[in-house]
C-alpha positions as protocol buffer text, in pm:
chain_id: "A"
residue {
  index: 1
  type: UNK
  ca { x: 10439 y: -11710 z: 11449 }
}
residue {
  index: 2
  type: UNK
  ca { x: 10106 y: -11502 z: 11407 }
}
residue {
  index: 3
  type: UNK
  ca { x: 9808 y: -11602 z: 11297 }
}
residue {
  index: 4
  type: UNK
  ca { x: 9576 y: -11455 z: 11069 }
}
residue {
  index: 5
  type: UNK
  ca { x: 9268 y: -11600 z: 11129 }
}
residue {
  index: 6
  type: UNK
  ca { x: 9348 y: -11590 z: 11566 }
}
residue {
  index: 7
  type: UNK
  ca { x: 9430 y: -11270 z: 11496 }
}
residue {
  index: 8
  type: UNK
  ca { x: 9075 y: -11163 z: 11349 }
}
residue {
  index: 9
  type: UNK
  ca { x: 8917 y: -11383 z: 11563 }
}
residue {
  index: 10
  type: UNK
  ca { x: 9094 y: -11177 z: 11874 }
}
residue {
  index: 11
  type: UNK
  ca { x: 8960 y: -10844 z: 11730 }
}
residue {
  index: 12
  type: UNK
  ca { x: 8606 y: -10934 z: 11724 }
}
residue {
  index: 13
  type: UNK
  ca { x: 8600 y: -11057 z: 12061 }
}
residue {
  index: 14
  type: UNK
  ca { x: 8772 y: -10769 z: 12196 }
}
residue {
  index: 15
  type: UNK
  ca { x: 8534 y: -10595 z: 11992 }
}
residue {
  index: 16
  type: UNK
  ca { x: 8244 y: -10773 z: 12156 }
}
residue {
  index: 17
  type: UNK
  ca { x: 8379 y: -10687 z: 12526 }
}
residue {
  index: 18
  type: UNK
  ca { x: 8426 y: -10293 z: 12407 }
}
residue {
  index: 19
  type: UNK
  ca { x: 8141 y: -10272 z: 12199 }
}
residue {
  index: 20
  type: UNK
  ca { x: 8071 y: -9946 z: 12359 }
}
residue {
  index: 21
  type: UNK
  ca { x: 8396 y: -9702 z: 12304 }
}
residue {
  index: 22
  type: UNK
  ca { x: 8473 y: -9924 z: 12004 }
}
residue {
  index: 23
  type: UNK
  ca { x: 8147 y: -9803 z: 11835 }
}
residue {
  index: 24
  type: UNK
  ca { x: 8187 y: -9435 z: 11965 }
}
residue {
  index: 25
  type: UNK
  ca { x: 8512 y: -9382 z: 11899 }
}
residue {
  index: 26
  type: UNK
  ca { x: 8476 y: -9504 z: 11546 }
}
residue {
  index: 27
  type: UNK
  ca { x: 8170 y: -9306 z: 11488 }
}
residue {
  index: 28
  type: UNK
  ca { x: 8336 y: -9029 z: 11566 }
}
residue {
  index: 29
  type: UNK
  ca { x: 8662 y: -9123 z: 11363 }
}
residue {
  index: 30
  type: UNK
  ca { x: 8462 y: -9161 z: 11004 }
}
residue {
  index: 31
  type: UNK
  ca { x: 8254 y: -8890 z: 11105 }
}
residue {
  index: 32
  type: UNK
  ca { x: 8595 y: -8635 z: 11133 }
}
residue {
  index: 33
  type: UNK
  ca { x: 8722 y: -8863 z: 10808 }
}
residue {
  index: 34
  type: UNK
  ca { x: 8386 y: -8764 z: 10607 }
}
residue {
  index: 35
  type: UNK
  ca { x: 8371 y: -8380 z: 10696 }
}
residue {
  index: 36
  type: UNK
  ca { x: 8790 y: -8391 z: 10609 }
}
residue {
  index: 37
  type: UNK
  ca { x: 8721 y: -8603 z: 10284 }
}
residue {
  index: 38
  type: UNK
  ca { x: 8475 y: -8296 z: 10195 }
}
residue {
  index: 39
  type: UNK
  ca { x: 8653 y: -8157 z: 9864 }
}
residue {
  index: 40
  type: UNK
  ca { x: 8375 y: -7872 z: 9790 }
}
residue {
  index: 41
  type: UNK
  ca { x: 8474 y: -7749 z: 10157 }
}
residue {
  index: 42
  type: UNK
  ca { x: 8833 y: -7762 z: 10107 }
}
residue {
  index: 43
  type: UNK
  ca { x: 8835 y: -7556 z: 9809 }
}
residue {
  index: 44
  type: UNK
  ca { x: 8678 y: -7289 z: 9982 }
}
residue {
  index: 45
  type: UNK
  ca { x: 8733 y: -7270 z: 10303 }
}
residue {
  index: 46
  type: UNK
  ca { x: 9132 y: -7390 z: 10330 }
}
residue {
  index: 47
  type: UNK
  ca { x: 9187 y: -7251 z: 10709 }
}
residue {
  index: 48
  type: UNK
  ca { x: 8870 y: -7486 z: 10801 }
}
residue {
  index: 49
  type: UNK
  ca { x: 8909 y: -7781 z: 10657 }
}
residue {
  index: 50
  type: UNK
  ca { x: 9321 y: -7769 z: 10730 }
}
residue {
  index: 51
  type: UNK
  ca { x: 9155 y: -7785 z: 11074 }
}
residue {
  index: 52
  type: UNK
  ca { x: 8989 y: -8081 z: 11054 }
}
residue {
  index: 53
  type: UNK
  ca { x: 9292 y: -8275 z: 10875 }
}
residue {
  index: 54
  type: UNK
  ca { x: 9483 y: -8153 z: 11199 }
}
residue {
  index: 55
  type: UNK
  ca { x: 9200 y: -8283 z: 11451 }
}
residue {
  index: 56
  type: UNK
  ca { x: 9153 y: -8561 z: 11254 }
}
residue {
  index: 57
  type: UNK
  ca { x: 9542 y: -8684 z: 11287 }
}
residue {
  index: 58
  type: UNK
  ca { x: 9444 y: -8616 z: 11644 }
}
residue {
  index: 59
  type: UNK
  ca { x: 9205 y: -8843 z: 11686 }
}
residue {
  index: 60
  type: UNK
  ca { x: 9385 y: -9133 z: 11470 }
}
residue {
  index: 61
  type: UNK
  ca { x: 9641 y: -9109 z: 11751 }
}
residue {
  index: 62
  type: UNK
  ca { x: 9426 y: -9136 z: 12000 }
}
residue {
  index: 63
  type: UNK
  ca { x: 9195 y: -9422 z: 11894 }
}
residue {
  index: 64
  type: UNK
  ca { x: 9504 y: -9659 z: 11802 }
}
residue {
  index: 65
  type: UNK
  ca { x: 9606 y: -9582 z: 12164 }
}
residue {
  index: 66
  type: UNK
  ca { x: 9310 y: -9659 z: 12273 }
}
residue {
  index: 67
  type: UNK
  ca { x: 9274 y: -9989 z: 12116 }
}
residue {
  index: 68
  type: UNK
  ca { x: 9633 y: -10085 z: 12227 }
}
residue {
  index: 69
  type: UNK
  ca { x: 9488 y: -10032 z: 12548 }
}
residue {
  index: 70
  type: UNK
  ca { x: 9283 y: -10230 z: 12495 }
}
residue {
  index: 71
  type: UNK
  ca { x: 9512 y: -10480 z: 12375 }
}
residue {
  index: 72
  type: UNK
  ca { x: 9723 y: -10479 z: 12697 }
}
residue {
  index: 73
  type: UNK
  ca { x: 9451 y: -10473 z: 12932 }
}
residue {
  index: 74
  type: UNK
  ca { x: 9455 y: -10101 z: 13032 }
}
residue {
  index: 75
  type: UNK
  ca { x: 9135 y: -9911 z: 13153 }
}
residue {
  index: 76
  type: UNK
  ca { x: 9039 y: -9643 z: 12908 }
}
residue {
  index: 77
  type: UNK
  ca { x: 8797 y: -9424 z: 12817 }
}
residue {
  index: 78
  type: UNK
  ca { x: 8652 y: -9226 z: 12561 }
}
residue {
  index: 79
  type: UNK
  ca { x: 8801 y: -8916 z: 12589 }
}
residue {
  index: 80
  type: UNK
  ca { x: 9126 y: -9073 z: 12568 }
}
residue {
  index: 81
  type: UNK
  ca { x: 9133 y: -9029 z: 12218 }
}
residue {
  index: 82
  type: UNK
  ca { x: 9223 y: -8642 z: 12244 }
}
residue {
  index: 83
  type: UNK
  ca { x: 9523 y: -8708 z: 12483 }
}
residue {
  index: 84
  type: UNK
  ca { x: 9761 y: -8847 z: 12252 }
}
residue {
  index: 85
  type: UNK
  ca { x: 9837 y: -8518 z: 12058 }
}
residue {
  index: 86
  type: UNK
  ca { x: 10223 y: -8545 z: 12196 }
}
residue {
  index: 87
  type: UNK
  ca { x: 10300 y: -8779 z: 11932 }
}
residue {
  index: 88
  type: UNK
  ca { x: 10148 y: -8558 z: 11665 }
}
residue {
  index: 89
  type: UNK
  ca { x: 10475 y: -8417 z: 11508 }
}
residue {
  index: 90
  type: UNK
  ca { x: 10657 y: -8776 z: 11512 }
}
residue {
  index: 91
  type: UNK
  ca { x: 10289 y: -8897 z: 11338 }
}
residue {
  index: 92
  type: UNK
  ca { x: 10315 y: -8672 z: 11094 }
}
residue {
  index: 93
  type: UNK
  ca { x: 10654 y: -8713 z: 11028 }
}
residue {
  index: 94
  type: UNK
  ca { x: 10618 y: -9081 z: 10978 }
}
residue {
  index: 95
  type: UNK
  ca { x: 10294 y: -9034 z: 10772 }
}
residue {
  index: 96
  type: UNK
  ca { x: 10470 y: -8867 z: 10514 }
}
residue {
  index: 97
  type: UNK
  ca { x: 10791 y: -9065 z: 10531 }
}
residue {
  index: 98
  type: UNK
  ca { x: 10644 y: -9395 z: 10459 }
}
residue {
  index: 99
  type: UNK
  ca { x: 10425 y: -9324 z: 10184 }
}
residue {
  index: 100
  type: UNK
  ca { x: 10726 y: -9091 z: 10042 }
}
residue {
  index: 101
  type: UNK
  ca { x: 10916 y: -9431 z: 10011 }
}
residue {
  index: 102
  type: UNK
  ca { x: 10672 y: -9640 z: 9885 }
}
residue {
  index: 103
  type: UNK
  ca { x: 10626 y: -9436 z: 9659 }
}
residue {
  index: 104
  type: UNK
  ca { x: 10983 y: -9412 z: 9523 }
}
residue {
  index: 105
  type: UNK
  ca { x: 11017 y: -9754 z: 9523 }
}
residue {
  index: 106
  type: UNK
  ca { x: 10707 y: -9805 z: 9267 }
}
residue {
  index: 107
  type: UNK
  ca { x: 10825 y: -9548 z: 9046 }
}
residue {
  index: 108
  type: UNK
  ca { x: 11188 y: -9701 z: 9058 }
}
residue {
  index: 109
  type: UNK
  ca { x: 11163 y: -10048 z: 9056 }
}
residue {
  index: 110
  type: UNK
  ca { x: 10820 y: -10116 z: 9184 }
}
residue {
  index: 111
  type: UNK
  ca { x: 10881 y: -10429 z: 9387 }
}
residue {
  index: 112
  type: UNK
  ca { x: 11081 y: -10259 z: 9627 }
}
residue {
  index: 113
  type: UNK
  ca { x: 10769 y: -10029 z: 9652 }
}
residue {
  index: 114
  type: UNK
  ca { x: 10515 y: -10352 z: 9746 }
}
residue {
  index: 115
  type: UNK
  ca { x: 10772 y: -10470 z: 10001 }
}
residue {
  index: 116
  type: UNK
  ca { x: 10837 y: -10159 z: 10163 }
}
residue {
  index: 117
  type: UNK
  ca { x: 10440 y: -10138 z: 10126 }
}
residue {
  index: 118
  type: UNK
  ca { x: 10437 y: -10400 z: 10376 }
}
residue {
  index: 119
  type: UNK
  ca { x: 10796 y: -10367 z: 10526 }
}
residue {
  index: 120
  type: UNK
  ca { x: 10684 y: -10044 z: 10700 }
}
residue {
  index: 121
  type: UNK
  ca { x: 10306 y: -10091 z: 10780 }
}
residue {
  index: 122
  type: UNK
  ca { x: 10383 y: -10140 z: 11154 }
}
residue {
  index: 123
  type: UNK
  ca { x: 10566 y: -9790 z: 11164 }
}
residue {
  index: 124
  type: UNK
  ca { x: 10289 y: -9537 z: 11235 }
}
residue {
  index: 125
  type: UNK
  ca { x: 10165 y: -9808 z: 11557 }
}
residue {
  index: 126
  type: UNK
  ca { x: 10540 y: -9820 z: 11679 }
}
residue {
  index: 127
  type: UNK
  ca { x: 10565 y: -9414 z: 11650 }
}
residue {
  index: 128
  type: UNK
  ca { x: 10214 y: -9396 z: 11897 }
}
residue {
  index: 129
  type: UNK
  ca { x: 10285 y: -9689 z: 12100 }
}
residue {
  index: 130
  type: UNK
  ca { x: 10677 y: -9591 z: 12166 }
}
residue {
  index: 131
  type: UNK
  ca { x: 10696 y: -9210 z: 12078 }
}
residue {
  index: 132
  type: UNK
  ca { x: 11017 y: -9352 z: 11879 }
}
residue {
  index: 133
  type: UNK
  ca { x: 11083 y: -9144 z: 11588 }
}
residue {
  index: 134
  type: UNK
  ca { x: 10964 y: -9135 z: 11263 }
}
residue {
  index: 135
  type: UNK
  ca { x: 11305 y: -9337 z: 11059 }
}
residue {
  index: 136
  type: UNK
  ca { x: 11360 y: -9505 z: 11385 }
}
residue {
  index: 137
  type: UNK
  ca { x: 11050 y: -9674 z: 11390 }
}
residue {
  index: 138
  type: UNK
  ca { x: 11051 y: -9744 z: 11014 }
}
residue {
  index: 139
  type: UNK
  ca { x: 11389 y: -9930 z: 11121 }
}
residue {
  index: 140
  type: UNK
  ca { x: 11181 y: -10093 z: 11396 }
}
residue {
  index: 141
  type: UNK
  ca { x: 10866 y: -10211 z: 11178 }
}
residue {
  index: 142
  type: UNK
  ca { x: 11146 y: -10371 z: 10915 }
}
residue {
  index: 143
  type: UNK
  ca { x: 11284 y: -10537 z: 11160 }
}
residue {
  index: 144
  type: UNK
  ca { x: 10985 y: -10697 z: 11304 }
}
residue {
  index: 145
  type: UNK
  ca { x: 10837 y: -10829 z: 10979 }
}
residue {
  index: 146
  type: UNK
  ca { x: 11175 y: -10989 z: 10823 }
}
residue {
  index: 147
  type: UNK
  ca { x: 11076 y: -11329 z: 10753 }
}
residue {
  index: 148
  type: UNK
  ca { x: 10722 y: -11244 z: 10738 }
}
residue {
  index: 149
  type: UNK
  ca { x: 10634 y: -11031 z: 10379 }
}
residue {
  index: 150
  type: UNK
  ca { x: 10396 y: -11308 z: 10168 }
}
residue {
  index: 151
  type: UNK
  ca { x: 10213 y: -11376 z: 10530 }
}
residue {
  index: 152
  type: UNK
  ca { x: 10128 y: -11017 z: 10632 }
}
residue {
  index: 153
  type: UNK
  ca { x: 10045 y: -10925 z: 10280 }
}
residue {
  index: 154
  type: UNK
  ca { x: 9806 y: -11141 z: 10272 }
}
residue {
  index: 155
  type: UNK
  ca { x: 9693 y: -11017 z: 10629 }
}
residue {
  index: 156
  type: UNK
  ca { x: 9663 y: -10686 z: 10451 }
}
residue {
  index: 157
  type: UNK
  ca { x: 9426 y: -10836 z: 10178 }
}
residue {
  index: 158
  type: UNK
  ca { x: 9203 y: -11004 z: 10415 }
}
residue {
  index: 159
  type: UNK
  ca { x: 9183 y: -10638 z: 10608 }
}
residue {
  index: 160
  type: UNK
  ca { x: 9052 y: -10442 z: 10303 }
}
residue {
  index: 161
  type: UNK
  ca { x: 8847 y: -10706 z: 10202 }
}
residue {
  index: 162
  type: UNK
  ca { x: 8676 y: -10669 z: 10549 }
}
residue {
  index: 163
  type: UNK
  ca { x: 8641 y: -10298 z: 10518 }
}
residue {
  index: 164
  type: UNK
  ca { x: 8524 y: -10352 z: 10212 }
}
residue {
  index: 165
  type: UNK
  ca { x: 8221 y: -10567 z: 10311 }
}
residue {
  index: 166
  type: UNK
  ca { x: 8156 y: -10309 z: 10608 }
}
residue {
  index: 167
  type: UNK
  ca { x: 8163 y: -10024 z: 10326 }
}
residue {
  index: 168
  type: UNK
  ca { x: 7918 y: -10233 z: 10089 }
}
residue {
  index: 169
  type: UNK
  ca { x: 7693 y: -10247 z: 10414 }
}
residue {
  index: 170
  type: UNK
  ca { x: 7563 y: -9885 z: 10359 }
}
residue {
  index: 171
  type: UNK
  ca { x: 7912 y: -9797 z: 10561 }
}
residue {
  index: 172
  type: UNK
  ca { x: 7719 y: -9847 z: 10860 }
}
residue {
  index: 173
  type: UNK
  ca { x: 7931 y: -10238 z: 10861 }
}
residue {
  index: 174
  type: UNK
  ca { x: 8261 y: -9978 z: 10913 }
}
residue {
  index: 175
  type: UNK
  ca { x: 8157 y: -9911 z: 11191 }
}
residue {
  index: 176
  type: UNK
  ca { x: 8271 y: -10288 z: 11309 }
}
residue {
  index: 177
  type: UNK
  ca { x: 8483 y: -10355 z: 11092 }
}
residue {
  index: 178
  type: UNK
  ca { x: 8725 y: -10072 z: 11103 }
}
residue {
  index: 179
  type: UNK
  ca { x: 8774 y: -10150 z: 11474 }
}
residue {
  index: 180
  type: UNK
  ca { x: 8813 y: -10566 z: 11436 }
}
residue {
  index: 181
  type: UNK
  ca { x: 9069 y: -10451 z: 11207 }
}
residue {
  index: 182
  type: UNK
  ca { x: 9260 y: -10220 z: 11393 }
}
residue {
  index: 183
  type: UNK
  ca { x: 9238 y: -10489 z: 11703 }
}
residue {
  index: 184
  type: UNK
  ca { x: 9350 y: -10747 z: 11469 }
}
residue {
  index: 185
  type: UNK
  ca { x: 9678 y: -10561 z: 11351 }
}
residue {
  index: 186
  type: UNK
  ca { x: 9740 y: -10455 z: 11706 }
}
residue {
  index: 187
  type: UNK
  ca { x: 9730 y: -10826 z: 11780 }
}
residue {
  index: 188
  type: UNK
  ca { x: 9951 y: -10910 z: 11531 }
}
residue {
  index: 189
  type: UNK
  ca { x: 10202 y: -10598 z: 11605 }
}
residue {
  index: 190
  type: UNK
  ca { x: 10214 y: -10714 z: 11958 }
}
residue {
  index: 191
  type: UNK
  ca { x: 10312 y: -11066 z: 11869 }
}
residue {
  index: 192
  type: UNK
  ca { x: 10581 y: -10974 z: 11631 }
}
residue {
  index: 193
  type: UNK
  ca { x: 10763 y: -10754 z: 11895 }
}
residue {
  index: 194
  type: UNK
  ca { x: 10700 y: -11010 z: 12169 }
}
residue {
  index: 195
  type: UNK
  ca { x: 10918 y: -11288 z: 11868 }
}
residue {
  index: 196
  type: UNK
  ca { x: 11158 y: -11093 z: 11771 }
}
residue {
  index: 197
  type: UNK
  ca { x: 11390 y: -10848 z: 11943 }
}
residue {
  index: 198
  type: UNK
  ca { x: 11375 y: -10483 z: 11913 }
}
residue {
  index: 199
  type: UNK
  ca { x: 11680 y: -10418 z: 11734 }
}
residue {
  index: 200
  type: UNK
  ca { x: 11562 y: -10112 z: 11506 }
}
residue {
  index: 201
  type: UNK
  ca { x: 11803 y: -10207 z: 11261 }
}
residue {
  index: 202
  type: UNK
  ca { x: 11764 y: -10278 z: 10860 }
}
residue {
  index: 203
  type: UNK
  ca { x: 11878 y: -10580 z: 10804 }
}
């Protein structure tokens, strides 16, 4: 059984010991995210800023990796983060797959839309971590959370509100928080697939 509170606890000491690629890599990461995020540059210059979206992804890849290496005790470095563009396709595929079902489950029913919220959270980390698929590892990431919905949500709370406090910090508090946070939910990822087997089936 996880816990939230080890589990931030682990990311900011892992952030401490990797202060250095934790803070370049998410520089550059909201520094990609702001130029993409630009909506007077997208409207008139669509080949450019298509570009960035694609680097972007790119980079998203690669800094999750990099933090799972981190995780696992791996030596990295920081251009790691553009050598994960293998998984790019499967990414993208699993990008648009989860929000695609969220999404139909709020319009249908809407609680299957929170659940699946959470159900399927773990399925873009599985996709870089394993290269599985993108409905395979949605199979996988509701299989590792059965049994563990009101607890992760809750997880998910206490992330934003994190991020939130880094963005009220003139945004410069992101650049902490965003990688605590992505240590913490590799934490917890890791623990869940250590608990329970890998089946990749919906049960």
């Amino acid at each position: 059984m996880f816990s939230i509170k080890e589990s931030i606890k682990y990311g900011w000491a892992k952030f401490k010991e990797n202060k250095e690629i934790s803070l370049l890599t998410t520089l550059l990461l909201l520094a990609v995210g702001a130029v993409g995020s630009d909506k007077e540059m997208h409207l008139s210059n669509f080949v450019f800023n298509l570009a960035v979206i694609v680097f972007l992804l790119i980079i998203r890849i690669g800094y999750n990796k990099i933090y799972l290496k981190i995780h696992d005790g791996e030596q990295t470095k920081f251009s790691d983060i553009f050598q994960e563009y293998k998984t790019f396709w499967r990414y993208i595929g699993v990008s648009i797959l989860v929000p695609l079902t969220v999404l139909g489950g709020l319009i249908l029913l809407i609680i299957p839309g929170l659940i699946w919220l959470v159900r399927f959270s773990f399925a873009p980390i599985i996709v870089i971590d394993t290269a599985m698929g993108p409905i395979k590892s949605m199979k996988e990431s509701y299989a590792i959370t059965k049994g563990n919905f009101w607890k992760l949500t809750l997880f998910w709370i206490v992330l934003a509100l994190l991020n939130l406090a880094g963005l009220i910090l003139v945004g410069v508090g992101l650049l902490v928080s965003v990688p605590v946070s992505t240590l913490a939910y590799i934490y917890i990822y890791r623990n869940l697939t250590q608990s329970k087997a890998a089946v990749a089936t919906v049960v």
